[in-house]
N, C-alpha and C positions, 0 to 999 in steps of 0.2 A: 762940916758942910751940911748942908740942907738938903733933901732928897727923899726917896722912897725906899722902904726896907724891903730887900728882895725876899723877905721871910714871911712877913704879918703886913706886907705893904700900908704901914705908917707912915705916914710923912710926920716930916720933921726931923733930927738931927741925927746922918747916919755913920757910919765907919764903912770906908771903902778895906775889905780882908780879902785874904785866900779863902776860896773855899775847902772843903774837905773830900770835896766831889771833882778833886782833881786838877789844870789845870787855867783857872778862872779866877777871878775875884769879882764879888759880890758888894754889897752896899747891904749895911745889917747896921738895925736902930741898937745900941746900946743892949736891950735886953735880951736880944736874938743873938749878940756876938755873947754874949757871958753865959746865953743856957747851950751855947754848941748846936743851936740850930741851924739850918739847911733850908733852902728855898726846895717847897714841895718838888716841882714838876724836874729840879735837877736832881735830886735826889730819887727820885724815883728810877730819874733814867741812869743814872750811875749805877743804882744797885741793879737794877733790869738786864744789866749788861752782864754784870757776873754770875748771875741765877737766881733762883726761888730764892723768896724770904718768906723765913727765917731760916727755913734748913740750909741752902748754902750760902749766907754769908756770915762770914766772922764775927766775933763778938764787938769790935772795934766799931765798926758798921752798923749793928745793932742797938748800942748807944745812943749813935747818931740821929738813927729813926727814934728812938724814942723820944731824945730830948724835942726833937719838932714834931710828933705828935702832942707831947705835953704842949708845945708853945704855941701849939696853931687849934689846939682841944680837938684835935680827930685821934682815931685808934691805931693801931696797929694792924686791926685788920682791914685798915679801909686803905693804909699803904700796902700790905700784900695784896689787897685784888689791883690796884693802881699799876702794881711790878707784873701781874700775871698779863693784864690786859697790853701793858707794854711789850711784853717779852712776846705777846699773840700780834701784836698791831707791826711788829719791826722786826 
């Protein structure tokens, strides 16, 4: 199917998945589904929900952030101020 990747928002040919952020499935281009990436803004809020990153979330979790930091070329610490600003705003 044809559409926009809810990760790197390409268009062009995507896979409708589950996410890993729980309860949803997403639309992810091919290379967003094989590096384990996550759509920023759901990702933020999922981990925002459990607590501060990195100290309280699991290693499993950590992963996750990372692989969509690599895939979207932002840091790690530019999703923990994203999860703090979250955890302040909600």
């Amino acid at each position: 199917m044809t559409g926009k990747c809810a990760v790197c928002d390409r268009e062009g040919e995507v896979f409708v998945a589950s996410s890993t952020c729980g309860g949803m499935s997403c639309a992810y281009c091919a290379e967003c589904l094989a590096s384990g990436a996550e759509p920023w803004e759901d990702l933020v809020f999922y981990v925002s929900l459990a607590g501060h990153y990195p100290e309280q979330i699991n290693e499993m979790y950590r992963e996750i952030v990372r692989n969509t930091c690599r895939r979207l070329h932002k840091t790690e610490e530019e999703f923990a101020q994203d999860v703090e600003k979250a955890i302040k705003e909600w």
